[in-house]
N, C-alpha and C positions, 0 to 999 in steps of 0.2 A: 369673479370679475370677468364679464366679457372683453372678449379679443375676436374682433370681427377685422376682417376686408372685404369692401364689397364692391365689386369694379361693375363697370357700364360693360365691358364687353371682355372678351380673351385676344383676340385679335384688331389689332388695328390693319386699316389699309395697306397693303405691301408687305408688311412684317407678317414674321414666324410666330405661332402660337405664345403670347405670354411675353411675348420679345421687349414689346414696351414698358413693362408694368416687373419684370424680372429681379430687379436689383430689389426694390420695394419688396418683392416677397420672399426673397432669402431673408431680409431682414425679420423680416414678418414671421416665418418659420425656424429663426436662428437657433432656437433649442430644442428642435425635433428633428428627428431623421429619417422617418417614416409617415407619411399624409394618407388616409385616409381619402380616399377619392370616389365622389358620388356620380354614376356616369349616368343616372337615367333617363333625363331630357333627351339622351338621343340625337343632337342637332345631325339633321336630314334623315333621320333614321338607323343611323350607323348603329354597330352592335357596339353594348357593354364592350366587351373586350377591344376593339380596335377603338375607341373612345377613351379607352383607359391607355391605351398605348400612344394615344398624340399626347395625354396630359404626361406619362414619362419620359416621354423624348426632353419633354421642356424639361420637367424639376430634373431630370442627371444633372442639366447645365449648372444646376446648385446644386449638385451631391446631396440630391433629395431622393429618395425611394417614396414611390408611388406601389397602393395594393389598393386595387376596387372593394368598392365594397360589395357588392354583387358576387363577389368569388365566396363568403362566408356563407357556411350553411345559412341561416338568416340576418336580417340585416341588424336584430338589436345585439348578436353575439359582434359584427364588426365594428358596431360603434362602439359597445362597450369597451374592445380592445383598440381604439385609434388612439393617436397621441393629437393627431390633430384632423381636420377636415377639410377637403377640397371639393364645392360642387361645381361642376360648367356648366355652359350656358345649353341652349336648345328651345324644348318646348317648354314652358313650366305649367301648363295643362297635364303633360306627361308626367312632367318631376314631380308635380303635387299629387296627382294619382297613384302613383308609385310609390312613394314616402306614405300616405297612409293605406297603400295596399300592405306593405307590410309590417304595417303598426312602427312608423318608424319617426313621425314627425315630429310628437313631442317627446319619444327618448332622445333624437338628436337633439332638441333644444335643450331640454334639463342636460346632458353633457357638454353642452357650450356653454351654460350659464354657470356651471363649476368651473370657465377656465378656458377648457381644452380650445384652441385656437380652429376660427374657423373663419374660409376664403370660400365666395362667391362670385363667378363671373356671369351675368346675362342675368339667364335664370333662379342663377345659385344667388345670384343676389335679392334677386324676389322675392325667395322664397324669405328671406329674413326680414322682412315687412310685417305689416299688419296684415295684412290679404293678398291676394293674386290677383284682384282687380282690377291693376294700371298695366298689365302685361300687355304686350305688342302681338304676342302669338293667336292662333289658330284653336278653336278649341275641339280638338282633334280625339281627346278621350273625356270623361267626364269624373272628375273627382267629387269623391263624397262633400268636401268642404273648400270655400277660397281659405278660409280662414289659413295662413300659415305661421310662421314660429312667433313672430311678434318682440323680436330681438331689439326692436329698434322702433321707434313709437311714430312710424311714418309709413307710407307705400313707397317705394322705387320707379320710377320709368326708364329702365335703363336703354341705351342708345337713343336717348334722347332728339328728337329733330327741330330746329328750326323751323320756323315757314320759311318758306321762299319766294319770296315778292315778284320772280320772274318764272313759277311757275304756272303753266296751263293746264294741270291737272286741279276737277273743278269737285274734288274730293272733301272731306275733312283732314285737316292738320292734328297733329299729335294734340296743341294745345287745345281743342275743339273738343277732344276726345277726354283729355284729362277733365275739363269743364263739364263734359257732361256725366263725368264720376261723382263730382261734386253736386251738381242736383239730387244725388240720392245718399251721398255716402258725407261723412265730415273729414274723414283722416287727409293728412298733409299729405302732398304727394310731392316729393324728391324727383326733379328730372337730371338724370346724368347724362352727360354728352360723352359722345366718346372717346377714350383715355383717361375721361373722371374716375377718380373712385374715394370712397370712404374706408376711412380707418375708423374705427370706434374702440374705446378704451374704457369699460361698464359705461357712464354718461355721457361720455367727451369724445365727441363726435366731431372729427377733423377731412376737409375735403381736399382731397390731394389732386395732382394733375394740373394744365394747365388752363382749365376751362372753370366759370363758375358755373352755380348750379341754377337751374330754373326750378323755382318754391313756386308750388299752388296749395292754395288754406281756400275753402270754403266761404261764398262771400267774399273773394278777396280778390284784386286784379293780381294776377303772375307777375312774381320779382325775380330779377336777380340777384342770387349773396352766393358769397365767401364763404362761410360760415352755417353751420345745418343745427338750430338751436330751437329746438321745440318741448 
């Protein structure tokens, strides 16, 4: 049975790493005491290890121990010993390069799909998609496949953006962008806004937060729901 969280971002505006979304993932992690944390995205470049130290500053606040996974001689002996998983956000050009640089993409999935609890923020939530397709990032290295874990029968756009009807930037808009996925691809695409996130419980896919979600389906004008039923 899957046990997913998959949050739009780790950080809201002005708050501490995790700050908004914290109560929600003690609960989330209430039977584990040690998380498994995947730091490879990188966000700005930072090293594994100083990446792995903002994520345990936060879990101590729940008498959570964090161990990267990166510090295991490779990564399928870390996953096999997690009891659960944390990835953060960054590049996910990175994070998907990385996960199958070291043959790690689909032993991490086949362990989430036994069970073992796994949380996404940014990136880390992307990757639990169909593809890496709708990502926002840069593509900064080049991974063998978008294809990623396929946990959840949709794409992600996390940090979602509105247009802005008073902006003078004569750019494309997020939605513009999601649109033109859809000229080539069929899969639904989830936009989370920020402080969104999804729980998933194997089928049952619940969207927490105080924002709905922006649904784009192929053919279809972009709605908003409550509700993430596909």
């Amino acid at each position: 049975m899957k046990n997913l969280l998959l949050a739009s971002t780790s950080t809201l505006f002005g708050e501490h790493y995790l700050e908004y979304i914290l109560d929600d993932v003690a609960l989330f992690f209430k039977d584990v005491d040690t998380i498994t944390f995947i730091p490879f995205a990188r966000p700005g470049g930072i090293s594994h290890d100083n990446y792995t130290e903002i994520a345990a500053k936060a879990f101590a606040r729940i008498n959570k121990k964090i161990i990267g996974l990166h510090t295991y001689k490779n990564a399928q002996e870390g996953i096999n010993k997690a009891q659960a998983f944390f990835c953060g956000g960054g590049n996910t050009f990175l994070l998907v390069q990385q996960l199958y640089a070291q043959d790690a993409m689909h032993y991490l999935k086949e362990h989430i799909n036994t069970g073992k609890p796994y949380m996404g923020t940014s990136a880390g939530s992307n990757i639990a998609g169909v593809s890496m397709h709708t990502t926002n990032d840069m593509p900064i290295v080049y991974p063998p496949s978008f294809a990623t874990m396929q946990l959840v029968p949709f794409n992600i756009n996390a940090h979602y953006l509105d247009p802005d009807p008073n902006s003078k930037h004569n750019g494309e808009t997020r939605e513009t962008r999601l649109k033109e996925f859809h000229a080539f691809n069929s899969t639904p695409v989830v936009g989370l806004r920020e402080g969104s996130f999804l729980l998933v419980q194997d089928t049952k896919i619940t969207l927490k937060g105080k924002h709905t979600a922006r649904i784009f389906e192929a053919q279809k004008t972009p709605y908003e729901s409550k509700t993430i039923d596909f």
